[in-house]
VMD Tcl script that builds the backbone (N, CA, C; Angstrom):
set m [mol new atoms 336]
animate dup $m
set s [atomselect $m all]
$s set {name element resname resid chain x y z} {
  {N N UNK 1 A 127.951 88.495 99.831}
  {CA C UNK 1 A 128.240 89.757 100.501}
  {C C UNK 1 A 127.506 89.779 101.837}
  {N N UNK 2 A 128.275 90.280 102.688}
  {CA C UNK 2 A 127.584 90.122 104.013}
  {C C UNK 2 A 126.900 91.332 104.553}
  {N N UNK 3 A 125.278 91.453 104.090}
  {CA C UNK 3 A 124.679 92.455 104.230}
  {C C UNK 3 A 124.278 93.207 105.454}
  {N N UNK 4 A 124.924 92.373 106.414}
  {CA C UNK 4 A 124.700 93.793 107.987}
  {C C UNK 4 A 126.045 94.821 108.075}
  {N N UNK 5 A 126.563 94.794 107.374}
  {CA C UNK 5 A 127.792 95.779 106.994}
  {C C UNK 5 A 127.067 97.334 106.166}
  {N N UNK 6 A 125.744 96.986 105.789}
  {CA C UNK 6 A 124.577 97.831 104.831}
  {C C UNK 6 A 124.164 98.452 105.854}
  {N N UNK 7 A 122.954 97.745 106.388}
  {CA C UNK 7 A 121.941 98.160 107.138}
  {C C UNK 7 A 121.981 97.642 108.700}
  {N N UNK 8 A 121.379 98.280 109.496}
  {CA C UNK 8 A 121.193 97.535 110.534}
  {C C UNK 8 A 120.623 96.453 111.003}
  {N N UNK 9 A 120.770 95.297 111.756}
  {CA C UNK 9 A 119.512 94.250 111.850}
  {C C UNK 9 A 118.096 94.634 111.905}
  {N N UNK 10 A 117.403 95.796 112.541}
  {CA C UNK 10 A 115.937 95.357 112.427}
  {C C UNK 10 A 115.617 96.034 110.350}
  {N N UNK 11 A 116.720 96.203 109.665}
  {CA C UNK 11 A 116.338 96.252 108.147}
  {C C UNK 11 A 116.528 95.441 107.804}
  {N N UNK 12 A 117.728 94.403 108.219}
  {CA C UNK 12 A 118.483 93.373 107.520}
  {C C UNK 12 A 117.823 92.201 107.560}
  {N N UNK 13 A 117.000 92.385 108.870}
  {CA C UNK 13 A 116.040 91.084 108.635}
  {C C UNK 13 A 115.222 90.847 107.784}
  {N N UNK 14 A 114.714 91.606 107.012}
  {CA C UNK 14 A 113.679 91.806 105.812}
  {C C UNK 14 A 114.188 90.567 104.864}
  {N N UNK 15 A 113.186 90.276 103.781}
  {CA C UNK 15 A 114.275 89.788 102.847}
  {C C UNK 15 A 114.893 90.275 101.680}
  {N N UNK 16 A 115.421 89.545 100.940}
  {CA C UNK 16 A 115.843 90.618 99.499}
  {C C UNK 16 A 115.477 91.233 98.677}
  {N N UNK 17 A 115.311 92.286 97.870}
  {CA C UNK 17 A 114.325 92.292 96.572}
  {C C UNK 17 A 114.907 91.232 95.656}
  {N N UNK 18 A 114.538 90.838 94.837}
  {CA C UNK 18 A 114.672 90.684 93.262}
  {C C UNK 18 A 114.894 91.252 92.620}
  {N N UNK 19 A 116.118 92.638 92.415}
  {CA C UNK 19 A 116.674 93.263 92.039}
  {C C UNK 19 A 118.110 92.676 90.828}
  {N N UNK 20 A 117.661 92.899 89.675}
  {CA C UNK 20 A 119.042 91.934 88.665}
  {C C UNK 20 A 120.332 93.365 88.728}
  {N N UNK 21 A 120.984 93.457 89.564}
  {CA C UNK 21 A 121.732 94.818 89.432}
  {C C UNK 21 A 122.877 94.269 90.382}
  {N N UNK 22 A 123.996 94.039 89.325}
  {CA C UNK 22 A 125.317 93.721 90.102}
  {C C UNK 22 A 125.913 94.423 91.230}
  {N N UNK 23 A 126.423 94.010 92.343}
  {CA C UNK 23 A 126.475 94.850 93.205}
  {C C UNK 23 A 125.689 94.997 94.126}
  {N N UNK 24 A 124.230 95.142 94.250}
  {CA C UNK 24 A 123.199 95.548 94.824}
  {C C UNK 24 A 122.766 94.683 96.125}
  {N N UNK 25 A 122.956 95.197 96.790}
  {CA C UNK 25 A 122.204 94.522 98.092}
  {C C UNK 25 A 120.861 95.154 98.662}
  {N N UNK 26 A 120.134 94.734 98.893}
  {CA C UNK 26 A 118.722 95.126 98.654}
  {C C UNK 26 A 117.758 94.505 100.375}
  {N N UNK 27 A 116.604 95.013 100.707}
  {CA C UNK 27 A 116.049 94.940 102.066}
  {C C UNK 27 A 114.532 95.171 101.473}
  {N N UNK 28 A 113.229 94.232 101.237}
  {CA C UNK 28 A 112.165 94.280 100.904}
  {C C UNK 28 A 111.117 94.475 101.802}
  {N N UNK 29 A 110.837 95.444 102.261}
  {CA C UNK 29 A 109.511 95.889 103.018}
  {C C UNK 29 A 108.045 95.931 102.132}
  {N N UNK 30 A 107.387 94.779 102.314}
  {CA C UNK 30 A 106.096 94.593 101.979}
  {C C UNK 30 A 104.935 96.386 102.925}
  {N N UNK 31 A 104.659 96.892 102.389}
  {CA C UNK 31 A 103.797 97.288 103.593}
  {C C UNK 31 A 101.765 97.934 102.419}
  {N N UNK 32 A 101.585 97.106 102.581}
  {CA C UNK 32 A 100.040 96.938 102.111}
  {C C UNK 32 A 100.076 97.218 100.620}
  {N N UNK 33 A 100.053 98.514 99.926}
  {CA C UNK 33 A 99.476 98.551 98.087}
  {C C UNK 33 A 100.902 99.247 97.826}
  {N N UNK 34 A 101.697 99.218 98.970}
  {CA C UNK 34 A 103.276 99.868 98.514}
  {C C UNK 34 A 104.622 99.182 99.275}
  {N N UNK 35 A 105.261 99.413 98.683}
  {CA C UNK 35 A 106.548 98.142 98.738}
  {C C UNK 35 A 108.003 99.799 99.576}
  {N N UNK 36 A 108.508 99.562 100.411}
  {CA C UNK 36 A 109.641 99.837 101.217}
  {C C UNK 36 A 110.943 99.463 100.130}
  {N N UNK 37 A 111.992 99.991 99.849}
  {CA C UNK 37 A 113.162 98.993 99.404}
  {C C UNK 37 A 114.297 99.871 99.934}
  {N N UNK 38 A 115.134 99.559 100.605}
  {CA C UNK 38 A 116.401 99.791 101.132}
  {C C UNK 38 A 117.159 99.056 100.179}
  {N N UNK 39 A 118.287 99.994 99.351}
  {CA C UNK 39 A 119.306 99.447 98.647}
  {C C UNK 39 A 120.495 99.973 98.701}
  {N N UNK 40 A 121.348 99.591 98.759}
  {CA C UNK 40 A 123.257 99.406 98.754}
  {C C UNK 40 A 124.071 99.041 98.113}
  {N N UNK 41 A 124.805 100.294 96.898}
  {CA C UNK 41 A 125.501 100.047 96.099}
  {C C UNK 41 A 127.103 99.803 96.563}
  {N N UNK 42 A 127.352 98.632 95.859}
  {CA C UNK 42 A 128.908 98.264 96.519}
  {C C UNK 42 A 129.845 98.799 94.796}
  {N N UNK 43 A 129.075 98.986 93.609}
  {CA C UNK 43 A 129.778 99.530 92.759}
  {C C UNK 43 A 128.890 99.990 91.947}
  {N N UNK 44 A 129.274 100.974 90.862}
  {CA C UNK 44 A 129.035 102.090 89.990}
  {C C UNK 44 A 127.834 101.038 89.386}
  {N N UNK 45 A 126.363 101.599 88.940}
  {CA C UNK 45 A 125.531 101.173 88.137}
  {C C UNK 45 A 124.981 102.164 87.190}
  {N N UNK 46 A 124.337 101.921 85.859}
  {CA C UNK 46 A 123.636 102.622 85.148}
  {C C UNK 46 A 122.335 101.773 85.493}
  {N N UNK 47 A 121.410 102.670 85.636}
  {CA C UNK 47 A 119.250 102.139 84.887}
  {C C UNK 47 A 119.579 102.615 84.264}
  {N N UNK 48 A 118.825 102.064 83.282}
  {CA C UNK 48 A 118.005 102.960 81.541}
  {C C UNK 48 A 117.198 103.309 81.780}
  {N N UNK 49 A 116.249 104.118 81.053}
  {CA C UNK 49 A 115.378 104.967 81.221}
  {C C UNK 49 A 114.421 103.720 81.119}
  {N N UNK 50 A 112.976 103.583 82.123}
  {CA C UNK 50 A 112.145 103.064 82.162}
  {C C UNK 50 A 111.046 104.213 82.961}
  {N N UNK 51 A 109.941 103.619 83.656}
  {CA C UNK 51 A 108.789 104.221 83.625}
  {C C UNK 51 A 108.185 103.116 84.655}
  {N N UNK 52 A 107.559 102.850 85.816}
  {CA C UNK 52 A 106.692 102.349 86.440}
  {C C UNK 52 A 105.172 103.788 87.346}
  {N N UNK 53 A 104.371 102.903 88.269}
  {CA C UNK 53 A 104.129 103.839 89.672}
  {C C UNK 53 A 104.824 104.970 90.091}
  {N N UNK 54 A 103.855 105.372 90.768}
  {CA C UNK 54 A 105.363 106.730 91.826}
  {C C UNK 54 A 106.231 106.114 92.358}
  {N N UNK 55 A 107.352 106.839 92.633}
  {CA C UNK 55 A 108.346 106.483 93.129}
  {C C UNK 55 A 108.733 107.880 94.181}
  {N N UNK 56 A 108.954 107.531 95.679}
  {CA C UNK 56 A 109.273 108.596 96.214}
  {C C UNK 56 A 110.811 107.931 97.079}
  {N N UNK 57 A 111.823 108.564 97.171}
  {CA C UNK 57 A 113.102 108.295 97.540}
  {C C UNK 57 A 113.892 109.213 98.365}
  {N N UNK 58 A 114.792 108.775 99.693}
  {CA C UNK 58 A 115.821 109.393 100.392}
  {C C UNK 58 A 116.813 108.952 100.535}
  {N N UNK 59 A 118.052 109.733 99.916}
  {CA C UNK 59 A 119.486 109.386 99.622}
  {C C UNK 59 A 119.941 109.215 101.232}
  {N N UNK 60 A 120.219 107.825 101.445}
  {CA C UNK 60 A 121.143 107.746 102.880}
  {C C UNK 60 A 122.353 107.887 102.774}
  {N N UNK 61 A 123.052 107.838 101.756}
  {CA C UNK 61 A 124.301 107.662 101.662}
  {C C UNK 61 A 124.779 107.969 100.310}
  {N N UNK 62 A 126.474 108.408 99.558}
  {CA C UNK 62 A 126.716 108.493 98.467}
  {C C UNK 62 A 125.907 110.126 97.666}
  {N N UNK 63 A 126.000 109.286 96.226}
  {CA C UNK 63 A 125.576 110.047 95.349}
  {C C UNK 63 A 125.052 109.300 94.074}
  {N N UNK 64 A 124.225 110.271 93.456}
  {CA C UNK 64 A 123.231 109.625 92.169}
  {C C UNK 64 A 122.683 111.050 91.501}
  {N N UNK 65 A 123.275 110.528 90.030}
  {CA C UNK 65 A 122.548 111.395 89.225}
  {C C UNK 65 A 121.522 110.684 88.760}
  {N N UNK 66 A 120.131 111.483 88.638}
  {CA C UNK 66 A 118.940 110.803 88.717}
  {C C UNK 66 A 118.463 111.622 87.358}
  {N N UNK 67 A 117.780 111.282 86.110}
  {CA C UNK 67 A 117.539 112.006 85.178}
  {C C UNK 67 A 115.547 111.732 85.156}
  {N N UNK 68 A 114.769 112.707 85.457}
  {CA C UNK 68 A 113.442 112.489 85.356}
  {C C UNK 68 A 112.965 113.202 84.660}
  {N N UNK 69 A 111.911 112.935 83.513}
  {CA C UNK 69 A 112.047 113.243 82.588}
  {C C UNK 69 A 112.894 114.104 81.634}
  {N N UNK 70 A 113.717 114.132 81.445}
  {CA C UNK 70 A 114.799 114.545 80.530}
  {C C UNK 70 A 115.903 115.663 81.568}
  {N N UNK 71 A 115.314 115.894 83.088}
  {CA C UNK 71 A 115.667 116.911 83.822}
  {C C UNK 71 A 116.894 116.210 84.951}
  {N N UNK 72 A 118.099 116.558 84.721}
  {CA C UNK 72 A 119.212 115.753 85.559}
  {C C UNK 72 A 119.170 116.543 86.850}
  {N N UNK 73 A 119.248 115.364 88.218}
  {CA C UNK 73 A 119.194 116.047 89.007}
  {C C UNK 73 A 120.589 115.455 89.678}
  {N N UNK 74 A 121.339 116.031 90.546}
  {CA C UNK 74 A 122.759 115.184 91.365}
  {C C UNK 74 A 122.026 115.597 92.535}
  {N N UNK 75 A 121.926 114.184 93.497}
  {CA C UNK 75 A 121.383 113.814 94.493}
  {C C UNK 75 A 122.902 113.455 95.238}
  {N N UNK 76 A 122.685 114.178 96.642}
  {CA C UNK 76 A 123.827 113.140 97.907}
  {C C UNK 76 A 122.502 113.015 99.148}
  {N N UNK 77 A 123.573 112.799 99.821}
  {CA C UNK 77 A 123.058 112.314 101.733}
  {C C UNK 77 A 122.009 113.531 101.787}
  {N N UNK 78 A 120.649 113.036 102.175}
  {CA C UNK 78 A 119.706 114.107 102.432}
  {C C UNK 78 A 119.006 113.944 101.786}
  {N N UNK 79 A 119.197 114.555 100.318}
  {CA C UNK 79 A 118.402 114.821 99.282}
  {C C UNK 79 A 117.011 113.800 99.345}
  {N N UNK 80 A 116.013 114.277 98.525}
  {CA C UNK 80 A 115.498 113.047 98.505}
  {C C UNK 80 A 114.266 113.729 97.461}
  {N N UNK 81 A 113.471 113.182 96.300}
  {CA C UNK 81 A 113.096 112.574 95.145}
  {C C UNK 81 A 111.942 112.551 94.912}
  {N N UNK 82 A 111.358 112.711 93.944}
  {CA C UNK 82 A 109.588 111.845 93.599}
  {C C UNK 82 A 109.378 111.619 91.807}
  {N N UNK 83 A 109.106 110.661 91.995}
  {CA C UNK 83 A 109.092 110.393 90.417}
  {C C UNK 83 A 107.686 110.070 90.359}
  {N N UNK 84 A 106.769 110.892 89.372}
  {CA C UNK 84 A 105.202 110.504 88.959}
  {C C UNK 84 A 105.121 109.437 88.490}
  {N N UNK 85 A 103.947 108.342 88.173}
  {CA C UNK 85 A 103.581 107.437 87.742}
  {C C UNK 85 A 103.723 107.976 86.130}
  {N N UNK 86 A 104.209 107.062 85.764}
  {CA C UNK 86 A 103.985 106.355 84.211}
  {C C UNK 86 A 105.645 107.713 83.707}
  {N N UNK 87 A 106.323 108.518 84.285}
  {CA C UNK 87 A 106.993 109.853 83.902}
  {C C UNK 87 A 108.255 108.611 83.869}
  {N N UNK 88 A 109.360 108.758 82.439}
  {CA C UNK 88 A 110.004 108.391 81.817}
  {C C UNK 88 A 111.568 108.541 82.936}
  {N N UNK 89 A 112.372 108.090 83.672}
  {CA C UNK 89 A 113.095 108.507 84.678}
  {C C UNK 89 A 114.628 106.842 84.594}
  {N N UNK 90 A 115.841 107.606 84.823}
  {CA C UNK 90 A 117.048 106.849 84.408}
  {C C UNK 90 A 118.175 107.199 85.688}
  {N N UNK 91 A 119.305 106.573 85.632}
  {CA C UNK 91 A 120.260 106.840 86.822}
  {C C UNK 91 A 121.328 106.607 86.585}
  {N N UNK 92 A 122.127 107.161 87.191}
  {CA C UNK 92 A 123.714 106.715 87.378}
  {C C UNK 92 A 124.034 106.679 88.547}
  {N N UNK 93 A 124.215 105.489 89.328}
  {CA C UNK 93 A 124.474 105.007 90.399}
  {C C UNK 93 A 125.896 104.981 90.936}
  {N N UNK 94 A 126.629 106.111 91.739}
  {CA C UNK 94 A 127.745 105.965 92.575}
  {C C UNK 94 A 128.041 104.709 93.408}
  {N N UNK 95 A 129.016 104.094 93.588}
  {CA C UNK 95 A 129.512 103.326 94.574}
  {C C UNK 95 A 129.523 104.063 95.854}
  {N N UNK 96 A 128.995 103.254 96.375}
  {CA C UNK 96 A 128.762 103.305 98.623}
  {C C UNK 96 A 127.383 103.826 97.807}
  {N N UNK 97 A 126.570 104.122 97.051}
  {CA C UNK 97 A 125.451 105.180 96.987}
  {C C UNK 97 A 124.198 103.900 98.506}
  {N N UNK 98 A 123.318 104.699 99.079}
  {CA C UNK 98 A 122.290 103.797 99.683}
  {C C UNK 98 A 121.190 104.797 99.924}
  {N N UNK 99 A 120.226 104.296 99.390}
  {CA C UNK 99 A 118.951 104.873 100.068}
  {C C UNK 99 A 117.787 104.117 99.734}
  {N N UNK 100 A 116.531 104.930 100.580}
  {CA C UNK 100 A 115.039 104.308 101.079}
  {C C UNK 100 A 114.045 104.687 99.536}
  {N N UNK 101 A 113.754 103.769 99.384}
  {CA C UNK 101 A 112.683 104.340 97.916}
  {C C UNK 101 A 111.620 103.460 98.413}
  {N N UNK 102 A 110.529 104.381 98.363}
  {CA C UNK 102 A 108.792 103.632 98.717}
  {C C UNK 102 A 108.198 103.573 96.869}
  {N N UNK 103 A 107.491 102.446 96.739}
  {CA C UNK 103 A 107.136 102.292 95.240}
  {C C UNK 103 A 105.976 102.016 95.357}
  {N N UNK 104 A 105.411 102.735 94.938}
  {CA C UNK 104 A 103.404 103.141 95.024}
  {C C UNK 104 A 103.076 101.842 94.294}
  {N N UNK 105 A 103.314 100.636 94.395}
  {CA C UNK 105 A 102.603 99.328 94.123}
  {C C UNK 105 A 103.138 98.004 94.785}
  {N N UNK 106 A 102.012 97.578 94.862}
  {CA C UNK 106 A 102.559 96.174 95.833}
  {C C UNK 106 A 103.639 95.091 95.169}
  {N N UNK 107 A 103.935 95.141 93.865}
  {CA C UNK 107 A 104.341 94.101 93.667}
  {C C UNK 107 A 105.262 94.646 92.485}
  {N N UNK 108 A 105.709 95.697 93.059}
  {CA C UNK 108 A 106.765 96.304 92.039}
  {C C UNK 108 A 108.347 95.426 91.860}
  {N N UNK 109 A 108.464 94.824 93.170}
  {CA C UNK 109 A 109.810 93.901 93.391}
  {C C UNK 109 A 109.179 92.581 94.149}
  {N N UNK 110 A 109.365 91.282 93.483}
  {CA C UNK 110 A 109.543 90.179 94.656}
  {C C UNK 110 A 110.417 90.082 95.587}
  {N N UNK 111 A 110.412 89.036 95.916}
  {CA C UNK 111 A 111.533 88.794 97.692}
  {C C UNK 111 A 112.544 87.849 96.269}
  {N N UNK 112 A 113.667 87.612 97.050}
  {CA C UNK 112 A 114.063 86.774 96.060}
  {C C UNK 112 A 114.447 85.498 96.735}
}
mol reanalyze $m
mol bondsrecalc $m
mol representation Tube
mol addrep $m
């Protein structure tokens, strides 16, 4: 997939996450004890409910129902997110969906 169709070059230059999520095109910003990730859904995904660090997020694009702890939220363009450390949190991922999520640990995603 040809990922400057996603993002612009000074994102696209980044490299990938290590993200196992069909579809997904992904942009890895290292930046000191917290990780940047720009991602771009080209089709419909489910997460399961898991649990890491904070997670703070801004919907660039699309839509996502985001369920944090048991509380469903429908996210579009704008919106944007915070998930507490260790708090139980799941998704349903729209096609075109894209947005910026910062992950309160350094090594939450490799490059791939």
């Amino acid at each position: 997939m040809d990922t400057r169709q996603h993002f612009p070059g000074i994102i696209d230059r980044h490299p990938e996450a290590d993200i196992p999520i069909p579809g997904l095109t992904s942009r890895l910003i290292q930046a000191g004890d917290q990780q940047f990730v720009f991602m771009a859904f080209a089709e419909d995904a489910v997460i399961p409910v898991h649990s890491h660090n904070a997670q703070w997020g801004v919907v660039l694009d699309g839509e996502i129902e985001l369920t944090i702890n048991g509380k469903i939220k429908h996210l579009k363009k704008g919106d944007s997110y915070f998930v507490e450390k260790g708090v139980p949190h799941s998704a349903r991922i729209s096609e075109g969906y894209k947005d910026l999520t910062l992950f309160d640990q350094p090594d939450r995603y490799k490059k791939k």
